[in-house]
C-alpha positions in Angstrom: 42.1 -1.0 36.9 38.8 -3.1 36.5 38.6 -5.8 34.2 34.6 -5.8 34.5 34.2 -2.3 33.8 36.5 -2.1 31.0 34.6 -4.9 29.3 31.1 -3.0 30.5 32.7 0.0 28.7 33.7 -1.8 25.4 29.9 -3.8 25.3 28.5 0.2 25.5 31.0 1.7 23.1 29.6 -1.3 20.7 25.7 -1.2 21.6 24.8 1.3 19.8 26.4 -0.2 16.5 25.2 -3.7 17.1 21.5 -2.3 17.6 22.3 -0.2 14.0 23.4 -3.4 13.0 19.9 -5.4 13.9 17.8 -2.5 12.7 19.4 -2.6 9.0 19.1 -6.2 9.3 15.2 -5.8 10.3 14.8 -3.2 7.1 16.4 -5.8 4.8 14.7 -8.7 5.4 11.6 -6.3 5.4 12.6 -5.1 2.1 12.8 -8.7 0.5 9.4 -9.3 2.2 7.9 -6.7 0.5 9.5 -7.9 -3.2 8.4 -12.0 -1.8 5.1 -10.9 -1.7 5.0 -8.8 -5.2 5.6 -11.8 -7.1 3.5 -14.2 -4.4 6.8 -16.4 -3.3 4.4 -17.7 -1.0 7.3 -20.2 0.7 9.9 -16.5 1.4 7.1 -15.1 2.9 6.6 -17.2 5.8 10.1 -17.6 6.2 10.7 -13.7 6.3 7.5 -13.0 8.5 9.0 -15.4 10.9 12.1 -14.2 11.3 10.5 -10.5 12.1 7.7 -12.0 14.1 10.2 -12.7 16.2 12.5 -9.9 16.3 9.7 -7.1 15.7 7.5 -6.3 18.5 5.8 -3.5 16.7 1.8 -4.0 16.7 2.0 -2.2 13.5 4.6 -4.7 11.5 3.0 -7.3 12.8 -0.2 -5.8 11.4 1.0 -5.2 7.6 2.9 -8.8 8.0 -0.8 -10.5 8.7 -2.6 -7.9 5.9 -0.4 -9.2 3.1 -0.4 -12.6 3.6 -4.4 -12.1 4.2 -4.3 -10.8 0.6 -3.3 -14.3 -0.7 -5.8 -15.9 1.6 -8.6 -14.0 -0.2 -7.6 -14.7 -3.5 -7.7 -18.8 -2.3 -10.4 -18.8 0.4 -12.4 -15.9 0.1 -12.8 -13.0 2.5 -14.3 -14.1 5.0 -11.3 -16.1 6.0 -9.0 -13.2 5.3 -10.4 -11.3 7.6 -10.9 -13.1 10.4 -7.1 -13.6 9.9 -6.7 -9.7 10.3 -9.6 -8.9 12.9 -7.7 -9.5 16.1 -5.8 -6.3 14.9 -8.6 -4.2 14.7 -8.6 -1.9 18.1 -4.7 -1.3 18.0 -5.0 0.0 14.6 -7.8 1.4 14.9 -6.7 3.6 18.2 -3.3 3.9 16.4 -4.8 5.4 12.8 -8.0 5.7 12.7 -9.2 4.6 9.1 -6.0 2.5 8.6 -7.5 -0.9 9.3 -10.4 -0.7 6.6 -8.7 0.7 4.3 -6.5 -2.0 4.3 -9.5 -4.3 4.8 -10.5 -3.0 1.6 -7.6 -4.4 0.0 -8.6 -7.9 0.9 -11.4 -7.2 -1.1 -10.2 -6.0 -3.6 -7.7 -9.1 -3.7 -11.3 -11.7 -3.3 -12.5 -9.8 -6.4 -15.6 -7.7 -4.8 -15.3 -4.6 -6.0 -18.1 -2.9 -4.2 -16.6 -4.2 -0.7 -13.0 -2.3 -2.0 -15.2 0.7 -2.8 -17.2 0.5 0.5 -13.8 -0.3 2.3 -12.4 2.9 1.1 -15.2 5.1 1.8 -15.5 4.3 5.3 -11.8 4.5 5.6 -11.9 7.7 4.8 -15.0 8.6 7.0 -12.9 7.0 9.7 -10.1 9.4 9.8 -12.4 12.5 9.8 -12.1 13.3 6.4 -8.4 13.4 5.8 -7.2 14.3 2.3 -5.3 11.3 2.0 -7.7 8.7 2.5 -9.9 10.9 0.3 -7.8 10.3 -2.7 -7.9 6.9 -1.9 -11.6 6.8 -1.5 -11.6 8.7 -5.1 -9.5 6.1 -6.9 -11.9 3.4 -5.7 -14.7 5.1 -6.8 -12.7 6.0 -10.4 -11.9 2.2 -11.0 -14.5 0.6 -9.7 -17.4 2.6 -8.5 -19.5 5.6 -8.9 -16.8 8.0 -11.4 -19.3 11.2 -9.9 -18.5 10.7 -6.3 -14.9 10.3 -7.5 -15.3 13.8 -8.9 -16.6 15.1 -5.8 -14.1 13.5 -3.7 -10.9 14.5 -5.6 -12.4 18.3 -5.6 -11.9 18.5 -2.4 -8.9 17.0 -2.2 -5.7 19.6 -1.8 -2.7 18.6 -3.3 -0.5 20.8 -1.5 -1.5 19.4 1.8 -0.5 16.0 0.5 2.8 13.4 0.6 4.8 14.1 -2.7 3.9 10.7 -3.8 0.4 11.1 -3.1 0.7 13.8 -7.0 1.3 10.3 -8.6 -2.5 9.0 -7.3 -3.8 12.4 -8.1 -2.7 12.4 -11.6 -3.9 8.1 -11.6 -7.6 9.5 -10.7 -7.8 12.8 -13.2 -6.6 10.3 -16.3 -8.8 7.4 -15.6 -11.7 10.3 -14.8 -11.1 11.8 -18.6 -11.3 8.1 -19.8 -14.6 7.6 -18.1 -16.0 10.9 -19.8 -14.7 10.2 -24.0 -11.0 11.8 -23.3 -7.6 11.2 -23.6 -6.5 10.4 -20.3 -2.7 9.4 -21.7 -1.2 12.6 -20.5 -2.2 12.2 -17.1 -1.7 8.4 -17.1 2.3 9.5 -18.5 2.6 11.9 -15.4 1.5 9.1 -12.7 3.3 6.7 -14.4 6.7 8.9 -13.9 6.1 9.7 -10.2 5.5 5.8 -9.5 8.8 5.2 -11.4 10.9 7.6 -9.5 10.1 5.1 -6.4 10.0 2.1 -8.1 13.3 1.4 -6.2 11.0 0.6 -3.1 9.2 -2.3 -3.6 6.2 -1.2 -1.2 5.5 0.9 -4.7 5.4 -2.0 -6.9 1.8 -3.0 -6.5 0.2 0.7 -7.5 2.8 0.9 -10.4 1.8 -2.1 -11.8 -1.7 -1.5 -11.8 -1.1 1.9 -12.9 0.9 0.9 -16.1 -2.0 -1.7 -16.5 -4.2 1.1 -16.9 -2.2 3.3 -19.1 -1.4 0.2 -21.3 -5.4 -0.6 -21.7 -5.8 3.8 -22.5 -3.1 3.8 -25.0 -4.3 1.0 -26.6 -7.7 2.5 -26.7 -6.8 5.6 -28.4 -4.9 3.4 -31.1 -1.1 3.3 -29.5 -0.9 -0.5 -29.7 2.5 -0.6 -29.9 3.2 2.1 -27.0 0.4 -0.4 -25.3 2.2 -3.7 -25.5 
């Protein structure tokens, strides 16, 4: 018998599908950020991160929005710039996950080309979230690829793969093959099992980044051990 609450009824019928409707729209657009910024389309970037700027109030988006654009920034203006871009971040993150910020601090290092800063990044990371087994593969890989391959060793012992993500068996297998490089070994094996976890997710482009520098890896092992061809 009321116009007003029959339409009242009709816009809450339809809320709930118009908000599913933003949200997928929010993952999409989040999606092709993600693949923008694999292959540097510098240009879809900032027209992405602007569009969820705006619709995304989430400290945390906004956070991993600023960290990969901060990636470019130390590639062009070194890290100091990156980040100062990031900083302001800091406390949220920081009260949110501890050990999230520098280990994605480390990153931006990594990115500048300072290999002992991603190393030191991913140690204190790892201190930083009391210990935690995830961060302590992390801190192991660092150490693998660009540090100290005996604290690697110690860090992956401890390291309980049971306790971990399923995806996490992909970095474990990463550290072991580039450890049995380091020490004379064929590492290939172990390269071939990280390699097939990363390419069971390689429909999320959030994976790209580790499985390309994974296959880099492998390719430079194989070709090592005289697979050239396997290599190229």
């Amino acid at each position: 018998r009321s116009g007003f609450l029959a339409l009242l009824g009709i816009v809450m019928l339809g809320l709930p599908f118009v908000l599913s409707g933003l949200s997928y729209r929010h993952a999409a657009r989040y999606e092709a950020y993600l693949r923008a910024a694999a292959f540097g389309r510098r240009a879809e970037m900032a027209r992405l991160a602007q569009l969820l700027g705006r619709a995304v109030a989430d400290p945390a988006m906004r956070f991993d929005l600023a960290m990969r654009e901060a990636e470019f920034i130390a590639r062009e203006q070194g890290i100091e710039t990156a980040l100062a871009q990031v900083e302001p971040f800091r406390e949220a993150m920081d009260q949110r996950a501890p050990g999230l910020f520098p280990a994605r601090a480390a990153l931006l290092h990594l990115a500048a080309g300072d290999a002992p800063g991603f190393v030191r990044g991913m140690r204190d990371a790892w201190e930083a979230s009391g210990h935690d087994a995830s961060r302590a593969l992390d801190a192991a890989l660092a150490q693998a690829r660009c540090g100290d391959v005996d604290r690697a060793r110690q860090l992956l012992a401890d390291v309980d793969v049971d306790t971990l993500p399923a995806m996490a068996s992909s970095f474990h297998a990463w550290v072991q093959a580039l450890l049995l490089e380091h020490a004379g070994e064929d590492g290939c094996e172990a390269f071939s099992r990280a390699l097939a976890g990363f390419s069971e997710h390689a429909r999320m482009s959030a994976v790209w980044p580790a499985l390309a520098t994974c296959t880099c890896d492998y390719a430079l092992a194989l070709a090592r051990h005289g697979d050239l061809t396997q290599g190229r």
